[in-house]
C-alpha positions in Angstrom: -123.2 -32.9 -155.8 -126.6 -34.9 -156.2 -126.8 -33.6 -160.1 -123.6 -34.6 -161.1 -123.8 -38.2 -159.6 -127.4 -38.6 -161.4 -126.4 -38.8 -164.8 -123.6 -41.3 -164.1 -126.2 -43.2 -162.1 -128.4 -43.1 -165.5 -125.8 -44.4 -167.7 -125.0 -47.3 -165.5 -128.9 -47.9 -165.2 -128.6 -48.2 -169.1 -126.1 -50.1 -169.7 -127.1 -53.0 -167.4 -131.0 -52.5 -168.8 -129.1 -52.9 -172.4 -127.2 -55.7 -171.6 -130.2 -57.4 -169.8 -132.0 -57.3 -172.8 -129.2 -58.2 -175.5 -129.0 -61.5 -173.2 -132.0 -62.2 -173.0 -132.4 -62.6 -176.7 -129.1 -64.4 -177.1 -130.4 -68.4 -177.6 -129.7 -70.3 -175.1 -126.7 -73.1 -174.7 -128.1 -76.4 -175.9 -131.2 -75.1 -177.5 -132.4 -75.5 -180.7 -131.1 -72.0 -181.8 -128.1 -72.4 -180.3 -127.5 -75.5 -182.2 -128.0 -74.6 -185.4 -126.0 -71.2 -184.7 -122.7 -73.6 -183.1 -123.2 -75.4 -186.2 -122.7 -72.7 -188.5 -119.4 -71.6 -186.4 -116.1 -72.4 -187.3 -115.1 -75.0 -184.6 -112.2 -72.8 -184.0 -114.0 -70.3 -182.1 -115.8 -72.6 -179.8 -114.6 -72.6 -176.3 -114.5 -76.3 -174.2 -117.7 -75.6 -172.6 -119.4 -75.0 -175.8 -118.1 -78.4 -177.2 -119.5 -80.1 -174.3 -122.5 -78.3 -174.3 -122.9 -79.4 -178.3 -121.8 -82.6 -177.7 -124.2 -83.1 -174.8 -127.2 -81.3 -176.4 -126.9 -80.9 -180.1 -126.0 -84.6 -181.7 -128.5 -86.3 -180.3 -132.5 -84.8 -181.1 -133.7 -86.0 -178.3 -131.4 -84.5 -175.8 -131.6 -80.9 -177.8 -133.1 -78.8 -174.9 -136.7 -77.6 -176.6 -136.8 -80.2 -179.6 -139.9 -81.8 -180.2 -138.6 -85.3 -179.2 -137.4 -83.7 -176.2 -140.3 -82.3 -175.2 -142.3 -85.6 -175.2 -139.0 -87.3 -173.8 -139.6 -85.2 -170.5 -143.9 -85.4 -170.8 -143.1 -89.4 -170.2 -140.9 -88.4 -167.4 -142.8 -88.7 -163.7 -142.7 -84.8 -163.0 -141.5 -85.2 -159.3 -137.9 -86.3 -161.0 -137.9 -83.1 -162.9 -134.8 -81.0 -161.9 -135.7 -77.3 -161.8 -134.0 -76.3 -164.8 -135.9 -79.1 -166.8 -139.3 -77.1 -165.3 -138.5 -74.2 -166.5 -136.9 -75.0 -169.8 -140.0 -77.1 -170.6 -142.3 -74.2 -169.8 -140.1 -72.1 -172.3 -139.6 -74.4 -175.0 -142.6 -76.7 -175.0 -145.4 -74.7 -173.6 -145.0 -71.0 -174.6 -143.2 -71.8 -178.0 -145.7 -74.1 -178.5 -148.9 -71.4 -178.3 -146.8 -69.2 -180.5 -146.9 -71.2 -182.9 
């Protein structure tokens, strides 16, 4: 019984390892990427919460989660006002893209 149940177990263990990883490269709402890839999709396809997300994030530089003007924008900002999300967005987009470069 323990054999038959293992390779079932191994295909579910692969497709949530695959999709893990196929999300994790997928750019996330508001970012640059994402921006520029909204932008390049027919309007059409975008779902309300993608048009808020571009309105919110994408028309305005400064507000484009990972831009360079954001960056700074949230380097002027005291850093015990940071929400959490700001933290760690700022450590992806400012600091770690930023030595990759």
């Amino acid at each position: 019984m323990r054999r038959s149940a293992t390779p079932a177990l191994l295909k579910i263990i692969g497709v949530l390892t695959a999709s893990a990883i196929i999300t994790a490269c997928a750019d996330k709402p508001g970012s640059e990427g994402w921006c520029q890839t909204m932008g390049e999709k027919s309007k059409s396809e975008w779902t309300g919460s993608d048009t808020k997300t571009y309105a919110t994030h994408c028309l305005i530089e400064s507000t484009t989660i990972g831009s360079e003007a954001w960056c700074d924008d949230l380097k002027e900002k005291p850093k015990g006002e940071w929400m959490t999300q700001e933290v760690a967005d700022f450590a992806q987009y400012c600091v770690v893209e930023a030595v990759q470069q």
